[in-house]
C-alpha positions in Angstrom: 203.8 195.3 196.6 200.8 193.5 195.0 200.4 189.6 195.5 201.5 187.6 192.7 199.4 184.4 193.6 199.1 182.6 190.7 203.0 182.3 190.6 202.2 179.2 192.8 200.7 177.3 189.6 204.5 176.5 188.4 203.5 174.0 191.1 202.2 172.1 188.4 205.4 172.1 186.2 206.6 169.0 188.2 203.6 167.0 187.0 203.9 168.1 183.5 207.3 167.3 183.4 207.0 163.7 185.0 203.9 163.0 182.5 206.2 163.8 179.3 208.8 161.8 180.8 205.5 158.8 180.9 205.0 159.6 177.3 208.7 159.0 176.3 210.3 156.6 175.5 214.7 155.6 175.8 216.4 158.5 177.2 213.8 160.3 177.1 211.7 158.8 179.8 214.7 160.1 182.5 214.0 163.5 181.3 212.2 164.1 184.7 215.5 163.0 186.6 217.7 165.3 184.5 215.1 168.2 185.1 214.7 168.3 188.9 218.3 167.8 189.1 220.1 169.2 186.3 218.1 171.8 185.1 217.1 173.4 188.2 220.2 173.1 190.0 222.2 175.0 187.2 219.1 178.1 187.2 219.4 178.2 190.8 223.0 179.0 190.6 222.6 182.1 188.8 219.2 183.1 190.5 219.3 185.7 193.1 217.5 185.1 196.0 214.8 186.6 197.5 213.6 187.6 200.8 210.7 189.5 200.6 208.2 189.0 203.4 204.3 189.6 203.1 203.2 192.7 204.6 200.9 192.0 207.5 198.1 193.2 205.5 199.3 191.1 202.8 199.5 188.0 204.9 195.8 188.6 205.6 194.6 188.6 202.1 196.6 185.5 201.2 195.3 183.7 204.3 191.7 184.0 203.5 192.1 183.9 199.6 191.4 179.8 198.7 192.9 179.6 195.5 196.4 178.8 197.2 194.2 176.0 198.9 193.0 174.6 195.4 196.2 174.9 193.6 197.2 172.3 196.8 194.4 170.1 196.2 194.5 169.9 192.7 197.7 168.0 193.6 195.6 164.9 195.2 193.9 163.8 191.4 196.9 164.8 189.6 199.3 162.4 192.0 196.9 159.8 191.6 196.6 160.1 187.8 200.2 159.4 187.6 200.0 156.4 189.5 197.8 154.7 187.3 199.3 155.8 184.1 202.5 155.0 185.8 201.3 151.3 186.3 199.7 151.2 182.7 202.9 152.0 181.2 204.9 149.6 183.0 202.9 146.9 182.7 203.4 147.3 178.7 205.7 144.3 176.9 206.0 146.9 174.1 208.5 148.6 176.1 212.2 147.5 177.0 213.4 147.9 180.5 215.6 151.0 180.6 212.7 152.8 179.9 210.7 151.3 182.5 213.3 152.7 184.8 213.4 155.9 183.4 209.6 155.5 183.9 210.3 154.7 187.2 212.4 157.5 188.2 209.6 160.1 187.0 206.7 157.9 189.7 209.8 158.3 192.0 210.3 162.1 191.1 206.6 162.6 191.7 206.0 161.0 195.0 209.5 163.1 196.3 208.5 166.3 195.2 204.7 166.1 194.5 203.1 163.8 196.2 204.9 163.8 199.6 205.6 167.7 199.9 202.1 167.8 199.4 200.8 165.6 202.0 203.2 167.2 204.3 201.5 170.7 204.2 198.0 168.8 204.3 198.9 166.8 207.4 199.4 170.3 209.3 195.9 171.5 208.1 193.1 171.5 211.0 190.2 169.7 208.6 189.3 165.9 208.7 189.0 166.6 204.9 193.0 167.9 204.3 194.1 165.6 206.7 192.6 162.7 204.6 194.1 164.0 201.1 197.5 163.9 202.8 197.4 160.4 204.0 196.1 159.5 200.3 198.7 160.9 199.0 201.2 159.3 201.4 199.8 156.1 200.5 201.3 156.4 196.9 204.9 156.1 198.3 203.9 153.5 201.0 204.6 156.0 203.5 201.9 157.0 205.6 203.6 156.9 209.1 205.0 160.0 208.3 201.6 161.3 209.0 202.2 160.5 212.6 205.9 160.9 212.9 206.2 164.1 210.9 203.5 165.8 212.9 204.0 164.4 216.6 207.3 163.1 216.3 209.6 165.2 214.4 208.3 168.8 214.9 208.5 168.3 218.8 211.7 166.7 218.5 213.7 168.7 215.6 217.3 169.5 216.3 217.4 167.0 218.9 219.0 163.5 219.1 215.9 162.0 220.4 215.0 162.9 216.8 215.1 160.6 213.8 214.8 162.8 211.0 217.2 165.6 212.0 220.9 164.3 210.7 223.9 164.7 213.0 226.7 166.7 212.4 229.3 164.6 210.3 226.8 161.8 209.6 226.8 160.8 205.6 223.2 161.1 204.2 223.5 156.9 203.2 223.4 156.4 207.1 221.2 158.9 208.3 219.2 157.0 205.2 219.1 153.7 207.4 218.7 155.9 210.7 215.4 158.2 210.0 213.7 155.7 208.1 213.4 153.0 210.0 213.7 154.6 213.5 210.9 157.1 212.0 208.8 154.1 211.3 209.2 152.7 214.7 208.8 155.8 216.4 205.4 156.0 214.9 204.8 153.2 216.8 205.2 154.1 219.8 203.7 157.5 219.5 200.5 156.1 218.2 200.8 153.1 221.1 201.0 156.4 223.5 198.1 158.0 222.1 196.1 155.0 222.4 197.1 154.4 225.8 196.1 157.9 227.2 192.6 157.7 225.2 192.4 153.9 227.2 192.1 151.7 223.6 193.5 148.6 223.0 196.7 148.8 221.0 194.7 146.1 218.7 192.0 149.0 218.7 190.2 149.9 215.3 191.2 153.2 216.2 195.2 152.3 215.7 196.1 154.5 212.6 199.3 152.6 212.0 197.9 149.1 211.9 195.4 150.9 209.4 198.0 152.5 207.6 199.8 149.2 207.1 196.5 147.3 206.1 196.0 149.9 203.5 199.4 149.7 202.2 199.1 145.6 201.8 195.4 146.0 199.9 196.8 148.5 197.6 200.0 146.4 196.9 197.9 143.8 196.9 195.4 145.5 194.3 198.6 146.1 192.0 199.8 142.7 191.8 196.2 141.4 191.1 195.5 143.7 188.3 198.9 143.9 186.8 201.1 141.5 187.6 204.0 140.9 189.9 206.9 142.8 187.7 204.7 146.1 187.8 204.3 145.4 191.5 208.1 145.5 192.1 208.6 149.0 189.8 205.9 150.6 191.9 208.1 149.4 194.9 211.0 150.7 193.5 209.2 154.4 192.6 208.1 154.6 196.1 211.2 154.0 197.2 212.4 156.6 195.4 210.5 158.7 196.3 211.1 158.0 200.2 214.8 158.3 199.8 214.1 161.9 197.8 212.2 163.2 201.4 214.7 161.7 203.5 217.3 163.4 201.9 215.2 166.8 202.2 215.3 165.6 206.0 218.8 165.1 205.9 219.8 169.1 204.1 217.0 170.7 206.4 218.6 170.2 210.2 222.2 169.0 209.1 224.5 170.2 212.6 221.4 172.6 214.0 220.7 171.6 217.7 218.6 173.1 220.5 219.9 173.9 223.7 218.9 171.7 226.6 217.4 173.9 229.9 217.6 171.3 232.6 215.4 168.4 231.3 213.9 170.5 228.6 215.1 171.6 224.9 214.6 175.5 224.4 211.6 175.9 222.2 212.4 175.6 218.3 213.7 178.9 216.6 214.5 180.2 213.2 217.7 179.3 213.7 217.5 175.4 213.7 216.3 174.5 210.5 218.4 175.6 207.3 216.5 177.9 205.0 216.7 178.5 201.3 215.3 182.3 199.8 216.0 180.6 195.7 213.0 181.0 194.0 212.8 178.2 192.2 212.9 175.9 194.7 210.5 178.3 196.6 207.4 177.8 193.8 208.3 174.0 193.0 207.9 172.7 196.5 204.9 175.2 197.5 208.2 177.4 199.9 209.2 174.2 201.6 212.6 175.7 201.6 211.6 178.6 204.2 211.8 175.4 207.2 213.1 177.8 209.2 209.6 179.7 209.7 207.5 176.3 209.1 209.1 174.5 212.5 208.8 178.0 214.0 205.0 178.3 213.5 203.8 174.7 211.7 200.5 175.7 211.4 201.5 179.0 209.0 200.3 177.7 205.4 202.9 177.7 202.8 202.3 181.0 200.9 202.6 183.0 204.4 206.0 181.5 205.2 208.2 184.1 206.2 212.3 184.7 205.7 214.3 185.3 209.2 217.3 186.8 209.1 218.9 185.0 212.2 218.3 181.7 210.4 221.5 179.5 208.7 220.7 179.9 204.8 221.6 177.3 202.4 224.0 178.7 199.6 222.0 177.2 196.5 218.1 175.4 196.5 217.0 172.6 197.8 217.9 170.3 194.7 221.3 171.5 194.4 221.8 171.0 197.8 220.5 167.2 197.8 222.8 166.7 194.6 225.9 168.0 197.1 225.0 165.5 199.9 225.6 162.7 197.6 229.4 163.8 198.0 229.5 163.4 201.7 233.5 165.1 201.5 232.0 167.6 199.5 228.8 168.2 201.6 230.9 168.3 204.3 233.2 170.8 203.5 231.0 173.5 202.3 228.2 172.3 204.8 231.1 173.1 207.9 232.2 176.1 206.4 228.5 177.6 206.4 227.8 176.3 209.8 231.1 178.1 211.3 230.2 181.3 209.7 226.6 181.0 211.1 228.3 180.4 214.4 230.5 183.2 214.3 227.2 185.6 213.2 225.1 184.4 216.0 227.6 184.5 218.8 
């Protein structure tokens, strides 16, 4: 089967679509919002999914081929250019508010499911230079602990209750909201305090990311309120926000009831089988194969076009979007959510 790589350039739809939502004006300005979860909810419903795996030979082309890296970093401008259209806009008294927030929902729309999905396959790259275009782009949703949380927190702890960001079986997505994001900030705390620790620096150290992350955070809000004002300040707050709450409710759907095994003081290692996975294609291109978690927490380092399907893994019955729309209605989420997770039981006993 020959490569279809450019397929990976509907990446870019998300951007487009947020932009025309910039450009717009009354309803129109929520057209993002209705997109990402109207529109592609109701294709994914009558998509059939696919679970086609590269070829080993395949998988070695793709690898060394870097136009799947540029389409990634084409992502870092493109976020940014938002932003400041995004606070041009805003800052506009030619505009009433409901489209402000309509505005507002598109910056929120492109941090979720642009500018943080991004970042997140940066941060697991090796080089200084990806590793740096993920925490600029986690900066645009006032996020950038996730840098050190995500990477040393969440991927050693996944499926776990020592972990923040993997929700607990019957637990409503509104709490687990209030549970992984501020125990995932503090967490990052402590790790980076660890770090520190082992490498003998003072906790007050230059070299402490997260008091640098937070610095960095304050100068750009900072820089926002300065150049336009206090009430664009607070929509950019509310965008991030956004934003934050659109990962955290990827977190939530991703591990929901998966949990490892403990073997005397240690968890077995991580397995296919304790992330959900999602084979829509839809989903697939839009978030650069996010959906295939179950491979990415088995090997993090595998870059996102050589994710691979496993058939022992608990598969989602729609995409990711549709699936965040469902665990809005916790009694809803719940019972199709415990239904899939008993017949995954029964199939891996």
């Amino acid at each position: 089967m020959k490569i279809i790589k450019w397929k990976y350039l509907t990446v870019y739809i998300t951007p487009l679509v947020v932009i025309f939502s910039l450009l717009k004006t009354n309803y129109w300005s929520y057209f993002a919002l209705f997109f990402i979860f109207m529109i592609i909810p109701l294709l994914e419903l009558f998509t059939n999914k696919n679970d086609y795996n590269l070829s080993k030979i395949e998988e070695e082309i793709a690898a060394k081929d870097s136009l799947y890296d540029w389409v990634l970093y084409g992502l870092v401008p493109l976020q940014y250019g938002i932003l400041i259209f995004f606070l041009f806009q805003v800052s506009s008294d030619n505009y009433d508010t409901a489209t402000k927030i309509g505005w507002t929902t598109a910056y929120g729309i492109a941090c979720g499911v642009l500018g943080i999905n991004a970042a997140h396959e940066l941060g697991h790259r090796n080089t200084n230079k990806e590793r740096t275009m993920s925490k600029m782009l986690l900066l645009t949703s006032l996020y950038m602990h996730f840098y050190i949380e995500h990477n040393r927190g969440h991927h050693q702890n996944v499926a776990t209750n020592e972990d923040p960001a993997s929700s607990k079986l019957g637990e409503t997505v509104y709490a687990f909201y209030i549970r992984s994001i501020f125990k995932g900030w503090l967490s990052a705390w402590r790790l980076e305090a660890n770090r520190l620790k082992i490498v003998k620096k003072s906790f007050w150290s230059s070299q402490n990311q997260m008091l640098g992350f937070q610095i960095v955070q304050l100068l750009l809000l900072l820089l926002i309120f300065g150049i336009f004002g206090l009430s664009t300040m607070v929509y950019f707050l509310a965008g991030a926000f956004i934003g934050i709450l659109l990962l955290e409710t990827v977190n939530y759907i991703e591990h929901y009831g998966l949990r490892r095994n403990k073997k005397g003081e240690r968890y077995e290692r991580t397995l296919p089988i304790h992330s959900w996975n999602s084979n829509h294609p839809i989903g697939r291109l839009l978030l650069l194969e996010l959906s295939r978690h179950s491979d990415h927490h088995y090997i993090a380092s595998r870059k996102y076009q050589l994710l691979r399907h496993h058939e022992e893994s608990p598969q989602m019955p729609t995409g990711y979007p549709g699936m965040m729309l469902l665990s809005f209605v916790p009694p809803l989420w719940f019972y199709i959510m415990h239904d899939q997770l008993q017949k995954f039981t029964i199939r891996t006993e």
